[in-house]
TORNU-988297 format. One record per residue (C-alpha): residue number from 1; x, y, z. Coordinates in steps of 0.2 Angstrom, whole numbers. Example, Ala and Ser with C-alpha at 12.3 -4.5 7.8 and 13.67 -1.06 7.14 Angstrom:
residues 2
[1, [62, -22, 39]]
[2, [68, -5, 36]]
This chain:
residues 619
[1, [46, -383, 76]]
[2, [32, -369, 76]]
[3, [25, -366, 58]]
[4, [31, -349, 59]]
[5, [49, -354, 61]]
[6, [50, -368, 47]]
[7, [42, -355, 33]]
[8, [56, -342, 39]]
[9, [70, -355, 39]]
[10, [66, -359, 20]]
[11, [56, -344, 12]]
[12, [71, -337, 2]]
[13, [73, -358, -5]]
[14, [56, -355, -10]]
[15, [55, -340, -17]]
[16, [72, -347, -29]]
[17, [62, -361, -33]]
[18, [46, -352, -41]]
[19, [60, -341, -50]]
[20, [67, -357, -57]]
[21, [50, -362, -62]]
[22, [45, -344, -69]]
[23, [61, -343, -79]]
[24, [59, -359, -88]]
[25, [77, -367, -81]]
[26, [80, -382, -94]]
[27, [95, -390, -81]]
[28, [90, -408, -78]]
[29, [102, -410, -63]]
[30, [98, -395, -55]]
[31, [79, -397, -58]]
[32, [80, -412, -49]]
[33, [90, -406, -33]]
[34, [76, -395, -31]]
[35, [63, -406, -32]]
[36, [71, -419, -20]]
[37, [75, -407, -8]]
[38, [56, -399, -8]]
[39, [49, -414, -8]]
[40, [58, -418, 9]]
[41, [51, -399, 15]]
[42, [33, -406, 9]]
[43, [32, -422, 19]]
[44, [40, -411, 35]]
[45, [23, -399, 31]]
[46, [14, -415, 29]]
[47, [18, -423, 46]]
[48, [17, -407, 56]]
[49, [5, -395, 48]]
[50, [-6, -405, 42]]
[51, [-22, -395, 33]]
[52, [-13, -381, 34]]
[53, [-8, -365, 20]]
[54, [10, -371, 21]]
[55, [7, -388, 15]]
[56, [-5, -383, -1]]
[57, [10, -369, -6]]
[58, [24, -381, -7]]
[59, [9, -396, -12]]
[60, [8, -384, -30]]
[61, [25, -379, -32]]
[62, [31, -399, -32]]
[63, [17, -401, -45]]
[64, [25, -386, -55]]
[65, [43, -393, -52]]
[66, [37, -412, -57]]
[67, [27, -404, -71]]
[68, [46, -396, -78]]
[69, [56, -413, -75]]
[70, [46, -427, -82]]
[71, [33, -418, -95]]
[72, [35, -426, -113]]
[73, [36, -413, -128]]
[74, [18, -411, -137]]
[75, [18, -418, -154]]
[76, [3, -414, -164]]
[77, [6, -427, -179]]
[78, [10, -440, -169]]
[79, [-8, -439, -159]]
[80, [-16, -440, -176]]
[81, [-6, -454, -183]]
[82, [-10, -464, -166]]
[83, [-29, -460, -168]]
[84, [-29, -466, -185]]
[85, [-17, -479, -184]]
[86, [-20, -487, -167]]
[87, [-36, -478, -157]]
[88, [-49, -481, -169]]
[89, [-45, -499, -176]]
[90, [-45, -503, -160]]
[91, [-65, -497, -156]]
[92, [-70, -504, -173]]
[93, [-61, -520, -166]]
[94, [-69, -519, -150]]
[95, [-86, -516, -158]]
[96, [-85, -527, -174]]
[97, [-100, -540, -169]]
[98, [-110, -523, -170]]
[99, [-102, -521, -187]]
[100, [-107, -537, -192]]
[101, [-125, -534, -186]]
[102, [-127, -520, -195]]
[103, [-119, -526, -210]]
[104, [-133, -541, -210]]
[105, [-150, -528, -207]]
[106, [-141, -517, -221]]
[107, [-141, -534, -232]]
[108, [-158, -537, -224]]
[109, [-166, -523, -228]]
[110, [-158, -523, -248]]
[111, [-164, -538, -249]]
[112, [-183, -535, -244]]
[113, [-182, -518, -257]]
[114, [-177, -532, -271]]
[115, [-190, -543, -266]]
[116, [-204, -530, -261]]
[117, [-201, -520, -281]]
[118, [-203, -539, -287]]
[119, [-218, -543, -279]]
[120, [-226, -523, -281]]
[121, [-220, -513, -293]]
[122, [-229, -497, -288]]
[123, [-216, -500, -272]]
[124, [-203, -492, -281]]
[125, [-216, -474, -283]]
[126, [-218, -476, -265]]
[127, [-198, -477, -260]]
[128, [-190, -467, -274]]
[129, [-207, -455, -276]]
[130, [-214, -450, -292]]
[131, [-204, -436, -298]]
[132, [-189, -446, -296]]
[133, [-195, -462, -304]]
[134, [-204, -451, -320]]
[135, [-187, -441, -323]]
[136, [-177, -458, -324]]
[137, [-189, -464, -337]]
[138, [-185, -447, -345]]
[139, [-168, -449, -345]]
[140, [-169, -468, -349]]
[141, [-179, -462, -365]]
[142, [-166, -451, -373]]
[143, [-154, -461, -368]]
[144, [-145, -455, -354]]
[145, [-151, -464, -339]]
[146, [-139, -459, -327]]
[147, [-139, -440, -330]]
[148, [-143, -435, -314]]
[149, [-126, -436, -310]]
[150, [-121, -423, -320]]
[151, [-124, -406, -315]]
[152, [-114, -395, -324]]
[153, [-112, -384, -304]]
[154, [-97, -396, -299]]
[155, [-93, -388, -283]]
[156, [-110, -386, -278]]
[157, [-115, -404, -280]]
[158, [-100, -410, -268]]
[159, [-106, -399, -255]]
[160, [-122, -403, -256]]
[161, [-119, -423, -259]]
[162, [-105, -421, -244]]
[163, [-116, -411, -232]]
[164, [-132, -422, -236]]
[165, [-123, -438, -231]]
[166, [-115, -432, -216]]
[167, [-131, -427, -212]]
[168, [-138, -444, -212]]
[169, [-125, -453, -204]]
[170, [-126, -443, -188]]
[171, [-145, -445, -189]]
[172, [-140, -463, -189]]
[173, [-127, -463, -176]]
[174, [-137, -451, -165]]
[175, [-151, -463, -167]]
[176, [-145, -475, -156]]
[177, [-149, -466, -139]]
[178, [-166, -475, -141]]
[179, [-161, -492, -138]]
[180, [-152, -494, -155]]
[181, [-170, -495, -163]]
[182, [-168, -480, -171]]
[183, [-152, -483, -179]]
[184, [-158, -501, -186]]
[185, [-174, -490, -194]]
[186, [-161, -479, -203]]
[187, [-151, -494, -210]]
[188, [-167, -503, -215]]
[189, [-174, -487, -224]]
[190, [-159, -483, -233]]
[191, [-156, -501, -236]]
[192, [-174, -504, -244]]
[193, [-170, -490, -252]]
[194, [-153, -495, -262]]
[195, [-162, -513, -265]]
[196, [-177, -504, -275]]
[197, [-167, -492, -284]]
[198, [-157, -507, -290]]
[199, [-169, -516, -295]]
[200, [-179, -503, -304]]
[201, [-163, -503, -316]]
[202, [-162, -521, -318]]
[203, [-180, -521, -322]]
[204, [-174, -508, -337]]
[205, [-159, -518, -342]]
[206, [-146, -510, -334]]
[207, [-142, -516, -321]]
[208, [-122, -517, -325]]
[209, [-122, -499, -331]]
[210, [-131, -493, -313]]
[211, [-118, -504, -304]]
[212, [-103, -497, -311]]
[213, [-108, -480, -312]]
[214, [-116, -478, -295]]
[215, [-103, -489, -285]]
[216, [-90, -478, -289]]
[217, [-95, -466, -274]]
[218, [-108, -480, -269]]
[219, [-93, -492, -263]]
[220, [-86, -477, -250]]
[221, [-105, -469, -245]]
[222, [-114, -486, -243]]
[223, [-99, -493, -234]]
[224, [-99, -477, -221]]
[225, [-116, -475, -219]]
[226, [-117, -493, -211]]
[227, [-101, -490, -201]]
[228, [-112, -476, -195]]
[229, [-126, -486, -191]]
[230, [-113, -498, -179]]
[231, [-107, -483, -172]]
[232, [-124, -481, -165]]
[233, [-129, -497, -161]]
[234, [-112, -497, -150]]
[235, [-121, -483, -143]]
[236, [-139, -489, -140]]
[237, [-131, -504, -132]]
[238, [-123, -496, -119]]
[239, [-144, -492, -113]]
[240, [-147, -509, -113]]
[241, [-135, -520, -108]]
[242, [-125, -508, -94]]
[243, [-117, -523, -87]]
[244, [-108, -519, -69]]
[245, [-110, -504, -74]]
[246, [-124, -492, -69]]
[247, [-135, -489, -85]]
[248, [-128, -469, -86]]
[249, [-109, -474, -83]]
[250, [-111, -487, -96]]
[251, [-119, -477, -109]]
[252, [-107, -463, -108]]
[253, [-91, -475, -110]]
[254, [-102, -483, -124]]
[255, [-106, -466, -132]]
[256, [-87, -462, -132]]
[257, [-82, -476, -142]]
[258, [-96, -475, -155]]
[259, [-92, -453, -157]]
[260, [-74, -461, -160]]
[261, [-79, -475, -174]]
[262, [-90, -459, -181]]
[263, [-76, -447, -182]]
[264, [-67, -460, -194]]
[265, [-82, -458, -209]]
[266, [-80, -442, -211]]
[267, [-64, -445, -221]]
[268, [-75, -459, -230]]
[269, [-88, -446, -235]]
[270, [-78, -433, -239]]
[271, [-69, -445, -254]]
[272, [-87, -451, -259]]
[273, [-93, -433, -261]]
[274, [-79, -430, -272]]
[275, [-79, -445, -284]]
[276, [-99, -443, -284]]
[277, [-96, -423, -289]]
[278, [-81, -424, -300]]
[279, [-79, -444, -307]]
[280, [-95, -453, -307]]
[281, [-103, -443, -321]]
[282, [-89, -451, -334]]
[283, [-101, -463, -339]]
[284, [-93, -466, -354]]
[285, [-76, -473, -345]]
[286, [-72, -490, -351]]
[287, [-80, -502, -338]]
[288, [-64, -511, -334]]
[289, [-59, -495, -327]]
[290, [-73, -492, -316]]
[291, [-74, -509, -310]]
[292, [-57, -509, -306]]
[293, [-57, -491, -297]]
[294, [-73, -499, -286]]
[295, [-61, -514, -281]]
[296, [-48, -503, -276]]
[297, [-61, -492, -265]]
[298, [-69, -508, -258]]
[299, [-50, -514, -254]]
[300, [-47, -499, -242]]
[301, [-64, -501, -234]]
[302, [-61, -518, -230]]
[303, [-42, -516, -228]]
[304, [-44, -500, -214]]
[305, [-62, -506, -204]]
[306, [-59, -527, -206]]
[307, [-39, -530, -209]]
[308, [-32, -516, -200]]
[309, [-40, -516, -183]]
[310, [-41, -536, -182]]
[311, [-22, -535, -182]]
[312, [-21, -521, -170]]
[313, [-35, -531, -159]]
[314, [-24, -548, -159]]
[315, [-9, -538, -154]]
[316, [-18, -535, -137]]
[317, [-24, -549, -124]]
[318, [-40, -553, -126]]
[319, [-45, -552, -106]]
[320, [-39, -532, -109]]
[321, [-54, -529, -125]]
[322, [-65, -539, -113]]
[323, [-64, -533, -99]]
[324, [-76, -521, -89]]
[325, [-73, -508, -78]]
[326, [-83, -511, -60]]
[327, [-97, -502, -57]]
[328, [-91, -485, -48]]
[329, [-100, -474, -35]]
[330, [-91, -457, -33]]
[331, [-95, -446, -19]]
[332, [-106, -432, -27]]
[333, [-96, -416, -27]]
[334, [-100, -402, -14]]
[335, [-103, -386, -21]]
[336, [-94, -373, -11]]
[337, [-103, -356, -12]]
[338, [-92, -348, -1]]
[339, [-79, -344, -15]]
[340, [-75, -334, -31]]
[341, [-75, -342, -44]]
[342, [-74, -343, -64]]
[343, [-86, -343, -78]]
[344, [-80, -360, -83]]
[345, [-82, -366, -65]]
[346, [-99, -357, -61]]
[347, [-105, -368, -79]]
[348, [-99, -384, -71]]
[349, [-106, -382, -54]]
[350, [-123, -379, -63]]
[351, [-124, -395, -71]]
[352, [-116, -403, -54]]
[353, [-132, -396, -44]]
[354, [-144, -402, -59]]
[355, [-137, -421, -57]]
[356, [-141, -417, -37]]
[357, [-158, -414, -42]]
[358, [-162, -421, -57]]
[359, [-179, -430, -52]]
[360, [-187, -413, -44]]
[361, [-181, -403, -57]]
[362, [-183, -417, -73]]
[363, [-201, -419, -65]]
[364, [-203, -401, -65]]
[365, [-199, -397, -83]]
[366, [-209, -411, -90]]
[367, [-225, -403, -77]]
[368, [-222, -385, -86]]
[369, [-224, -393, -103]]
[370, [-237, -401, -99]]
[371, [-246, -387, -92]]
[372, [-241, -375, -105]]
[373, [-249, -387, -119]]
[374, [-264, -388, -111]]
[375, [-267, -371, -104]]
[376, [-263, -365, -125]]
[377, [-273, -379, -131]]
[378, [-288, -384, -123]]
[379, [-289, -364, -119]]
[380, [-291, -359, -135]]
[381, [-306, -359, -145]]
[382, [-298, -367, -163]]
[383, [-287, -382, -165]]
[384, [-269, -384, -163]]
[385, [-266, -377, -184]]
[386, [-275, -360, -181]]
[387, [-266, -358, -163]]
[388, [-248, -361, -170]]
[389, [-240, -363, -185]]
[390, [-224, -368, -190]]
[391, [-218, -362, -207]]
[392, [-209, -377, -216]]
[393, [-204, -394, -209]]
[394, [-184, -390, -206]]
[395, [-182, -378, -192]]
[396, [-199, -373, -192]]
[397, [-200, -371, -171]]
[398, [-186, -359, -172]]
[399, [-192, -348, -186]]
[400, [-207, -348, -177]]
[401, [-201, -347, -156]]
[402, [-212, -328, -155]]
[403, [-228, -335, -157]]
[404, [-226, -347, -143]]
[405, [-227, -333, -129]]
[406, [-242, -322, -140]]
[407, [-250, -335, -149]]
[408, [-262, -323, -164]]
[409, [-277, -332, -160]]
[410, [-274, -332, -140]]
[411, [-272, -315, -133]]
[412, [-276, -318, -117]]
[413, [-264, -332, -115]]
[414, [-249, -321, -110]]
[415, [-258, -320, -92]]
[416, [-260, -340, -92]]
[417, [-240, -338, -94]]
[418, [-236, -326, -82]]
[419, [-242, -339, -69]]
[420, [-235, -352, -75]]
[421, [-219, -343, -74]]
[422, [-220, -338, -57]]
[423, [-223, -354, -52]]
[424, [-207, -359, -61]]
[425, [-197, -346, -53]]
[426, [-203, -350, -34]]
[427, [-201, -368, -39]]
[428, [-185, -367, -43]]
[429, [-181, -354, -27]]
[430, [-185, -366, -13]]
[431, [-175, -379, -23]]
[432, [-159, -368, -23]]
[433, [-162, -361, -5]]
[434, [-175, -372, 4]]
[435, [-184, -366, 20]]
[436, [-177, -381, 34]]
[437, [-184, -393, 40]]
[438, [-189, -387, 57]]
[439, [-201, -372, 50]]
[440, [-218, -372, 57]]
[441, [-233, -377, 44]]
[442, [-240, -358, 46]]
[443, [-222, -351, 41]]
[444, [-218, -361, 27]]
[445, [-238, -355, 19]]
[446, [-232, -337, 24]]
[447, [-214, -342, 16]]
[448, [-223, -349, -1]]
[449, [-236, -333, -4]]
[450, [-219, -323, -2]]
[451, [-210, -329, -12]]
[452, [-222, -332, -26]]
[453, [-227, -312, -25]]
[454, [-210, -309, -27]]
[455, [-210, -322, -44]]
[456, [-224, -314, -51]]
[457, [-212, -299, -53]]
[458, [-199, -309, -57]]
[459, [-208, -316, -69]]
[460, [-217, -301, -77]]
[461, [-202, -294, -79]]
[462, [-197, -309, -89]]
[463, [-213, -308, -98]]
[464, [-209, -289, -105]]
[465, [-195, -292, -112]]
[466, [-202, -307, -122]]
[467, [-217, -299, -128]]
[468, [-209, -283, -131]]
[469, [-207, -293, -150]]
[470, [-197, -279, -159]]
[471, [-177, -278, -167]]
[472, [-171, -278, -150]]
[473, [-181, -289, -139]]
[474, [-165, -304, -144]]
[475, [-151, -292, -138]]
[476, [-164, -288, -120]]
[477, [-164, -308, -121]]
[478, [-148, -309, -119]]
[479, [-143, -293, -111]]
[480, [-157, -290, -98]]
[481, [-164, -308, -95]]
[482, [-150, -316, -83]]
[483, [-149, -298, -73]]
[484, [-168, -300, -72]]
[485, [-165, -318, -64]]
[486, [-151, -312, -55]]
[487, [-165, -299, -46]]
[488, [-176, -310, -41]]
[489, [-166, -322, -32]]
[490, [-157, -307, -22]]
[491, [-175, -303, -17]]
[492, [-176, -320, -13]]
[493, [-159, -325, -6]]
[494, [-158, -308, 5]]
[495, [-174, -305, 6]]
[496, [-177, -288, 3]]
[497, [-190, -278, -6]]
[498, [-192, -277, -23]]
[499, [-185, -260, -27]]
[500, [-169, -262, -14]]
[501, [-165, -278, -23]]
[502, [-163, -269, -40]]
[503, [-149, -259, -31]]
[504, [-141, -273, -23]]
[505, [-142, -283, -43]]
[506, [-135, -267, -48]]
[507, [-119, -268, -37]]
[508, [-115, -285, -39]]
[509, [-116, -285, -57]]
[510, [-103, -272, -59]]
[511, [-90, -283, -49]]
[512, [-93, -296, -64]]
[513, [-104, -290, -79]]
[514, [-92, -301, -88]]
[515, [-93, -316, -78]]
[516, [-110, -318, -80]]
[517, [-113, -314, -97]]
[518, [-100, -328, -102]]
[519, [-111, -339, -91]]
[520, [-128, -335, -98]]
[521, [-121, -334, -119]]
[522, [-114, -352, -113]]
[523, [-132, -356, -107]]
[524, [-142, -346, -119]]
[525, [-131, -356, -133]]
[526, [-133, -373, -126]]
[527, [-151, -370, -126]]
[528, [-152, -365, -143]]
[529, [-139, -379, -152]]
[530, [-150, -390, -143]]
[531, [-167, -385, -152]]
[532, [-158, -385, -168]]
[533, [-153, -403, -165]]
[534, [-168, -410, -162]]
[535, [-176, -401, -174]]
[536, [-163, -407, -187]]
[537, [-163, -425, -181]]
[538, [-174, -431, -169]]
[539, [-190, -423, -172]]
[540, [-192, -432, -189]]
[541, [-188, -448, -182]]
[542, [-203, -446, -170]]
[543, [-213, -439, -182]]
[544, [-210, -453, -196]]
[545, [-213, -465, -181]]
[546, [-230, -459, -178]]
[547, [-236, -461, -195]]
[548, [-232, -477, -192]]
[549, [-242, -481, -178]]
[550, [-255, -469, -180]]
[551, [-271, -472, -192]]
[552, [-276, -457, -195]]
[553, [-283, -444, -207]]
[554, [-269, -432, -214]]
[555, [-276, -418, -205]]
[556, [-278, -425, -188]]
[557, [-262, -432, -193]]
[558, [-254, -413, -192]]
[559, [-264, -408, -178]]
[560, [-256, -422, -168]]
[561, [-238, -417, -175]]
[562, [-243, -399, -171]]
[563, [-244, -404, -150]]
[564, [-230, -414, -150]]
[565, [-219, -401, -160]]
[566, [-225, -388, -147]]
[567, [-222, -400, -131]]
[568, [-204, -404, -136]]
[569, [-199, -385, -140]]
[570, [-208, -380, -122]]
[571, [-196, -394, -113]]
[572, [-180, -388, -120]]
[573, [-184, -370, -118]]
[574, [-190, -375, -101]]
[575, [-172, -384, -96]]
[576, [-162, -371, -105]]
[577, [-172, -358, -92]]
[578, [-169, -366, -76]]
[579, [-152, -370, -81]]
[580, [-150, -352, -83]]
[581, [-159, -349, -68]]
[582, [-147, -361, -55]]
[583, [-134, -352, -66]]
[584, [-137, -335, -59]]
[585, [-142, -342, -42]]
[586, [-124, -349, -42]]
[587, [-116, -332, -49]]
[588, [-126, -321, -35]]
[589, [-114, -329, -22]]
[590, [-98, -330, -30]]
[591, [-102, -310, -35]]
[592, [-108, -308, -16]]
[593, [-90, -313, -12]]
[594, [-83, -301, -24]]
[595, [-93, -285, -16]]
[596, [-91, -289, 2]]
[597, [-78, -304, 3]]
[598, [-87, -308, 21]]
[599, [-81, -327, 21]]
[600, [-64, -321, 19]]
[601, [-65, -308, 32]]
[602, [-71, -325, 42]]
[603, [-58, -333, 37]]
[604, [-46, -319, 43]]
[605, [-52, -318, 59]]
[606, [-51, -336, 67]]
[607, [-31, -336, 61]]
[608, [-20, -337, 75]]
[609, [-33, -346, 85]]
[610, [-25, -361, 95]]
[611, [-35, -377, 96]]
[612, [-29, -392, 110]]
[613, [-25, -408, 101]]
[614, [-20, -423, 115]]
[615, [-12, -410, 125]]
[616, [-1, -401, 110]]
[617, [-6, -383, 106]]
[618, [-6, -384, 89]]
[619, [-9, -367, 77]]
């Protein structure tokens, strides 16, 4: 039967069934007439037409129809209960040698504060600092030695003690991306930590009092911030012993379980906010009572992280927590620009192109770095502290991202930029749109001086709006930046003068302004959530690591810090830009389609062409 014929025969079945869908019909037995009888219509399709419109139609319509039948009703409280009941004493389970590691470097480290106070008692100034050790022996002298627990601004004081521990705990899980060192440093710090303070006390005979007014919250937040540090361990490992796996499959499954174990402290320090906030200044409560509200806190801990998921763990086989998945190799998706497609798409496909050409582009970004800190650097006549400065230690490279582009004591340097940028910019062209393979040596030199003239407009634009430096210049950032990309890859991908390329930018943006402005605040966002994070975690790690193993003065101590402040900023800012870049490249085609729709004119025009298949004329 001729494809014409069978879509005639059951078009009016068809249409009844997507009105059956549409209309929400809750009729079990009828539901599953229908389906039987379309599923006989898709494997006829199937058979016969394969690859052909027919077969996707009624291919989504059974998925609807199935969809209808067997879906179960969404309950809400019952995925919470299984997360918190089943889900994560199960990952604390499967991760509970990591537990036990980091239960013994926490002891560890507790352990080496004792000893170290003992040996040193100017240890304690360095841990605790001076302020902190003069206002206990303040507090000790008229008699109230714990007073610092009672700030009068209740509310305050649990966000503040809340915030600050959540704070640390995904410093310490986020540690663990390198190599789990980092996260064993945090637990050795704050362990060291706990060990002195303790110490210090017993040292002034109170050690009881301390124990029983501190543990109170102590018992939840010290119990939490060591689950946090085997959620990141869990993590780390998954970098170093990948198994079958390859290293980047094995850490994202190993990243998963350690984000899950993490989301189960924030309960825990939630609690211990609100006892340090609102019960542990009470020091006047008898100390039976506190000793016993410890136990009882110290029973959960142990009862939900060591009871509960060691029975959940033996109710399943242990070849099934064992168990690793074989290392996978899927086939890298194509990316089809012949199609319209979404904002949410067009962001998926860009980070699908950046795995395809990670090394180039990785290598890339870490070279415009580079180059930028030597260019600002060597090129000017000062060091690093008169070229930039960073106001405060928090935050300080995005208070400060302006004088990056215009540093005060470089005016010159903007130039120096405006080629490094263009070289980005052609860079990144021949990456999205390379010349072949079969183009003469003469060409491709003609090809590269083009295309570089045409990014040094590209990237003078750029440049304007940057150093415009007034109230607007964030609003032209996001506004005007992505349509100025989008210009200079139509020049590039058409190609076509500068000037005609502005009116061609112009009429493809309005067929979907929108689209790309969804996709370049998702961009522009990313970028910037990702600055804030490494400034707020991972930068003073690294810089707390350096006075480790560097010797030097404190001044060449800050120009150091300075450099590598500058280099990390200039290598996010440099991704989040060519992420932006490949985004708008991606958009210029789908927008293309949108204006002209010549693939589906193409499309159009080879229907009803007949193709020989052993001797059967087949449409």
């Amino acid at each position: 039967m001729r494809e014409s014929n069978f879509i005639g025969q059951n078009k009016e079945k068809w249409r009844d069934l997507e009105k059956t869908v549409e209309d929400g019909v809750r009729e079990p037995e009828k539901l599953y007439d229908l389906f039987v009888g379309l599923m006989d219509d898709l494997a006829y399709a199937r058979t016969h037409y394969p690859n052909r419109p027919v077969q996707h139609y009624l291919n989504d319509l059974a998925t609807h129809l199935h969809v209808r039948i067997y879906k179960t009703k969404y309950q809400p409280l019952r995925a919470i209960q299984e997360f918190w009941l089943t889900d994560l004493p199960l990952a604390v389970f499967a991760a509970r040698k990591d537990f036990l590691f980091a239960t013994l470097v926490f002891l560890l480290a507790i352990g080496t504060g004792i000893l170290s106070t003992a040996i040193e008692p100017d240890f304690i100034r360095i841990i605790l600092g001076d302020a902190y050790v003069d206002m206990t022996l303040e507090n000790i002298a008229k008699g109230d030695p714990l007073a610092v627990y009672k700030d009068s601004d209740r509310l305050g004081m649990f966000v503040g003690i809340t915030t600050n521990n959540l704070l640390i705990a995904v410093k310490t899980f986020v540690y663990g991306i390198l190599f789990a060192l980092g996260t064993i440093v945090i637990l050795l710090q704050n362990g060291i930590m706990i060990g002195t303070f303790h110490y210090f006390f017993a040292q002034q005979g109170l050690l009881t009092e301390t124990l029983l007014t501190v543990w109170i919250h102590g018992s939840l937040e010290i119990s939490a911030i060591v689950i946090a540090g085997a959620a990141g361990i869990t993590m780390g490992k998954g970098w170093i012993f990948p198994g079958t796996l390859s290293r980047g499959q094995s850490f994202r499954a190993s990243a998963r379980k350690g984000l899950k174990i993490m989301v189960g402290t924030i309960p825990v320090f939630v609690l211990a906010g609100l006892f340090e906030a609102y019960l542990t200044r009470y020091t006047e409560t008898p100390d039976w009572v506190r000793a016993s509200f410890i136990g009882i806190c110290l029973v959960f801990v142990t009862t939900y992280f060591v009871w509960l998921p060691r029975r959940r763990g033996k109710s399943i086989p242990p070849d099934a927590m064992s168990a690793q998945p074989l290392r996978t190799t899927l086939p890298r998706p194509d990316i089809n620009r012949a199609t319209i497609k979404t904002a949410g798409q067009l962001f998926q496909e860009v980070f699908i192109f950046f795995q395809q050409y990670q090394k180039p582009l990785l290598r890339l970004n870490v070279g415009v770095a580079l180059a930028y800190c030597l260019l600002l650097f060597f090129g000017s006549s000062g060091p690093p502290s008169d070229t930039l400065r960073f106001p405060g230690e928090l935050f300080g490279v995005f208070n400060s991202l302006e004088q990056f582009f215009r540093p005060a004591k470089f005016p010159e340097f903007p130039f120096f930029l405006l080629v490094l940028l263009a070289f980005l910019n052609t860079y990144l062209s021949f990456v999205l749109l390379p010349a072949g393979k079969k183009i003469a040596p003469e060409q491709q030199v003609r090809l590269w001086v083009g295309r570089s003239a045409k990014g040094l407009f590209g990237a003078a634009g750029l440049l304007l709006i940057i150093l415009t430096r007034a109230w607007y210049t964030k609003l032209l950032l996001v506004f005007l930046f992505p349509a100025l990309i989008m210009w200079f890859y139509t020049m590039i991908a058409t190609p076509c003068t500068p000037l005609r390329a502005i009116g061609k930018t112009i009429l493809l943006l309005q067929q979907g302004f929108g689209r790309v402005m969804s996709l370049s605040l998702s961009v522009i966002l990313m970028g910037l959530l990702l600055l804030l994070f490494t400034e707020a975690t991972l930068m003073q790690f690294v810089l707390d690591w350096l006075t480790w193993i560097i010797d030097a003065p404190p001044d060449r101590y800050a120009e150091i810090t300075i450099v590598l402040r500058t280099f990390i900023a200039i290598f996010i800012l440099s991704f989040t830009f060519m992420i932006l870049f490949i985004g708008m490249a991606l958009s210029y085609y789908s927008l293309k389609e949108i204006a002209g729709a010549d693939n589906l004119k193409a499309a159009i025009a080879k229907l009803g062409q007949h193709r020989q298949i052993r001797g059967l004329e087949k449409e």
